[in-house]
C-alpha positions as semicolon CSV with decimal commas, in nm:
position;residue;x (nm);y (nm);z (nm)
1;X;9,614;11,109;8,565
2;X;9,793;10,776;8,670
3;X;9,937;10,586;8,376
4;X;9,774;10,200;8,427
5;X;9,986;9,876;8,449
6;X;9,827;9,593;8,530
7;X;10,026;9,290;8,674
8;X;9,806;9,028;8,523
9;X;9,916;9,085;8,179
10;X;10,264;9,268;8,228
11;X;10,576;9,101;8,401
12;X;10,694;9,235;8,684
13;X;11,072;9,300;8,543
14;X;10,875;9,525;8,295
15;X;10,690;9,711;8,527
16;X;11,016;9,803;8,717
17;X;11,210;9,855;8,357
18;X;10,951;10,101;8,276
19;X;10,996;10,277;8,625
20;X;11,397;10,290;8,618
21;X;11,385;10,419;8,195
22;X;11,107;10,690;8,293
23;X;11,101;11,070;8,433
24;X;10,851;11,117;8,737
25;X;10,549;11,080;8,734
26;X;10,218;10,913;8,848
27;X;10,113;10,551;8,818
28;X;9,884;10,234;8,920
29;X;9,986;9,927;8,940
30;X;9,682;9,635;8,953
31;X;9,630;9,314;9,045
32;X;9,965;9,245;9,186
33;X;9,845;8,911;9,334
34;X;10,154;8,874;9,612
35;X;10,417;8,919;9,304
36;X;10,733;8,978;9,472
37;X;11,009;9,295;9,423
38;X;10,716;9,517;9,296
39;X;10,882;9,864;9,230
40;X;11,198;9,776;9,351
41;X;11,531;10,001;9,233
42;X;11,331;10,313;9,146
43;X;11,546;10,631;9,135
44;X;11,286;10,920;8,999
45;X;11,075;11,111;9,210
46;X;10,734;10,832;9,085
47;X;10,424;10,815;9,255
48;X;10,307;10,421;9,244
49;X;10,018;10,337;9,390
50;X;9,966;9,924;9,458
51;X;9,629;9,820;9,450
52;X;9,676;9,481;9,620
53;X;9,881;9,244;9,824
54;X;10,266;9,217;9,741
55;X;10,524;8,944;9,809
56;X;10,889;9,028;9,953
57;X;11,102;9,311;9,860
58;X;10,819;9,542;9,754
59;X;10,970;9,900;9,654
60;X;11,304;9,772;9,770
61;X;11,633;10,010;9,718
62;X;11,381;10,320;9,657
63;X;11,519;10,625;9,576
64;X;11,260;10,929;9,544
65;X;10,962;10,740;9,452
66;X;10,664;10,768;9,677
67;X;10,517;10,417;9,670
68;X;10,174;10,348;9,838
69;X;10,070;9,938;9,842
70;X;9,707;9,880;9,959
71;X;9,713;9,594;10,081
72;X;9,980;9,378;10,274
73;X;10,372;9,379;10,203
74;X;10,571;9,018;10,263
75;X;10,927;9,021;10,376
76;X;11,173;9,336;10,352
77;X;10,949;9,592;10,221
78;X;11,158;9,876;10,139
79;X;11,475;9,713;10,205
80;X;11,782;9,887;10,115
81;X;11,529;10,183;10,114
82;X;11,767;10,517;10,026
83;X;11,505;10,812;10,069
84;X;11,139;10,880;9,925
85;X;10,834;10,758;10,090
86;X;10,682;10,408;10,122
87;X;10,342;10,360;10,308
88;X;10,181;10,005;10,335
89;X;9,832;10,046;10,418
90;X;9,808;9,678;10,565
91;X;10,010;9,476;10,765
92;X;10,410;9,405;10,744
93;X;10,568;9,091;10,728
94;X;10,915;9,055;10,906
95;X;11,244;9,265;10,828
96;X;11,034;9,604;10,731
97;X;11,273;9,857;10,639
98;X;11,589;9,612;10,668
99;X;11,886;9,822;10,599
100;X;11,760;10,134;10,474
101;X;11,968;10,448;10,483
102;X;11,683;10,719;10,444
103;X;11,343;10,799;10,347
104;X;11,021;10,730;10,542
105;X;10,824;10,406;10,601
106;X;10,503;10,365;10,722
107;X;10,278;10,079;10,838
108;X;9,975;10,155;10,885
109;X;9,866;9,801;11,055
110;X;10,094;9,559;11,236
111;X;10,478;9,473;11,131
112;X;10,636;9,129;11,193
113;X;10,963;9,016;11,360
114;X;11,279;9,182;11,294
115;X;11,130;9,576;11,184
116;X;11,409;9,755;11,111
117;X;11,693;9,583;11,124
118;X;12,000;9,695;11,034
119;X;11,818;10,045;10,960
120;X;12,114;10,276;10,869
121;X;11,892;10,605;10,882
122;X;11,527;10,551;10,758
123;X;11,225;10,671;10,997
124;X;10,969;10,355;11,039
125;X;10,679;10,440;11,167
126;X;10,430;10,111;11,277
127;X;10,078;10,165;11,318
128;X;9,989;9,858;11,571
129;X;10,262;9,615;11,713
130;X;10,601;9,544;11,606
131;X;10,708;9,153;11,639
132;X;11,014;9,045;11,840
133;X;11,414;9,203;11,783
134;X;11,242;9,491;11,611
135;X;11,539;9,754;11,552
136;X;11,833;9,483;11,607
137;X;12,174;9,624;11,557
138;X;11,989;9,958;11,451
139;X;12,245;10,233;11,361
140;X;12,084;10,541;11,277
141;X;11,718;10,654;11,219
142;X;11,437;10,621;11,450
143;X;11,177;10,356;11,481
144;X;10,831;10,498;11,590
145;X;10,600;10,167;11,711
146;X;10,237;10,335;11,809
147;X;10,130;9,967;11,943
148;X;10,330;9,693;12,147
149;X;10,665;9,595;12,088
150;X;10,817;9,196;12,068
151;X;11,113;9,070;12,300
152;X;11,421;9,181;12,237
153;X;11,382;9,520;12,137
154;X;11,662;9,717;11,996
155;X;11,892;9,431;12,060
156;X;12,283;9,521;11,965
157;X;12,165;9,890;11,927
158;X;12,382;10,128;11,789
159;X;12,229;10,527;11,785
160;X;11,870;10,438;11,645
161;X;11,670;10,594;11,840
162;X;11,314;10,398;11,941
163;X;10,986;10,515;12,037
164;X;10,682;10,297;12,167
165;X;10,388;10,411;12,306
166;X;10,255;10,045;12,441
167;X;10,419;9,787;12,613
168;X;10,746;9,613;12,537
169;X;10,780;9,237;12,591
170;X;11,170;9,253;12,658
171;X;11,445;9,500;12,576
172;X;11,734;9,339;12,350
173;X;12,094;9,320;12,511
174;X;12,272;9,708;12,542
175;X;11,898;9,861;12,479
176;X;11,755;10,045;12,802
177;X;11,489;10,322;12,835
178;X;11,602;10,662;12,791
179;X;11,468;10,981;12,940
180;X;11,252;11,136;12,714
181;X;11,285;11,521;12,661
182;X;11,142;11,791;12,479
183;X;11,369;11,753;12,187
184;X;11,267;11,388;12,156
185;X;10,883;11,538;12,190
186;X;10,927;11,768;11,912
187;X;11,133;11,516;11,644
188;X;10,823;11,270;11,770
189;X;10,554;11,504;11,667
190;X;10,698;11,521;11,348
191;X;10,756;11,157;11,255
192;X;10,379;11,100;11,374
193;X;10,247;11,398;11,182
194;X;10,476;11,289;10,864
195;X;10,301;10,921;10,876
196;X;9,964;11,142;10,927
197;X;9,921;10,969;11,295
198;X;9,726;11,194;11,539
199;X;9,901;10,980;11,842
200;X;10,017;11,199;12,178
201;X;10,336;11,208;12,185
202;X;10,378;11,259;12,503
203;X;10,242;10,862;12,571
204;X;10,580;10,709;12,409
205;X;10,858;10,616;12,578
206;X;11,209;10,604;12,453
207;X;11,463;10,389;12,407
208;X;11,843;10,374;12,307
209;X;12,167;10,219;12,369
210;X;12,345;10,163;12,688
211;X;12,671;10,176;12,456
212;X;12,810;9,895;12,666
213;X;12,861;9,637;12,388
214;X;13,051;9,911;12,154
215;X;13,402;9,749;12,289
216;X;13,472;9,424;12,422
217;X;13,487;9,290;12,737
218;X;13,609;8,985;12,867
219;X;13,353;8,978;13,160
220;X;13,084;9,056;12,923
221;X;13,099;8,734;12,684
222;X;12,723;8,627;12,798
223;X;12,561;8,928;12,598
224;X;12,730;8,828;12,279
């Protein structure tokens, strides 16, 4: 049985005290009311389930913990994110995932402007649409977008690998599509079955980088 903290009468900094000084195990968190860095820093193996909206930074640097928010997350959910799992059964506001070296992130609704940037080896998967330079200067992971994608996808892309199975507005500088082969099916198939998605994966395309901006060129200034 989940141990109950409830966010109207406990501080956040206690809440996420209690999480860092504990071993694994299950809890609740209630009326978080948009409170902001909700189960951040967590290094045990938790399960925290949010019942509520939640400001920026929610379950930030996570380590282990499985952290469920139902509701909607505000900027840089799971930032910094190392490995465990964080699912947001609402919407995303921009820089989702920002950073993160590991673990999985799901969105079950729509993510804002900048998802995944900077991602250093996380798997996002986005339920609806990703906003615009989704991915930017993405170095490692893969970004799985099951609705439409912004301009300026994967802009500056390093090896992050991107999947979208609707349209794309614009494709970032040094981000092209990619042939998509049964290796990419198969890794696919199991980011969509990981974020429990019952998507085709066969209706994605792919996208990577051209590798053209990795050195510079003189004749190339315009796509700095």
């Amino acid at each position: 049985m989940a141990t109950l903290i409830d966010l109207a009468t406990t501080p956040v900094r206690e809440l996420n005290q209690t999480l860092h000084d504990t071993d694994a195990q299950s809890w609740r968190v209630t009326h978080p009311r948009g409170a902001h860095a909700v189960a951040c820093g967590i290094r045990a193996g938790h399960t925290v389930d949010i019942d509520g909206h939640v400001g920026y930074y929610c379950a930030g640097m996570n380590q282990h913990a499985t952290v469920t928010v139902h509701g909607n997350a505000g900027t840089g959910v799971a930032e910094n994110m190392m490995s465990g799992t964080v699912r947001v059964h609402g919407n995303a506001s921009q820089s989702a995932g920002a950073t993160a070296h590991g673990g999985l992130l799901v969105v079950d609704g729509d993510a804002a402007a900048r998802c995944g940037i900077s991602m250093k080896g996380v798997d996002i998967v986005v339920g609806g649409n990703a906003g615009h330079m989704s991915a930017f200067m993405g170095q490692a992971g893969r970004l799985v977008v099951c609705g439409d994608a912004g301009d300026g996808l994967g802009d500056s892309l390093y090896e992050a690998r991107i999947y979208v199975r609707g349209t794309v507005k614009s494709l970032g500088a040094d981000c092209v599509e990619k042939e998509i082969r049964p290796e990419h099916l198969a890794e696919l198939a199991e980011l969509l079955k990981a974020a429990e998605r019952d998507e085709d994966p066969g209706e994605f395309r792919r996208y990577g980088s051209a590798r053209e901006l990795y050195h510079f060129k003189t004749g190339n200034t315009a796509s700095y």
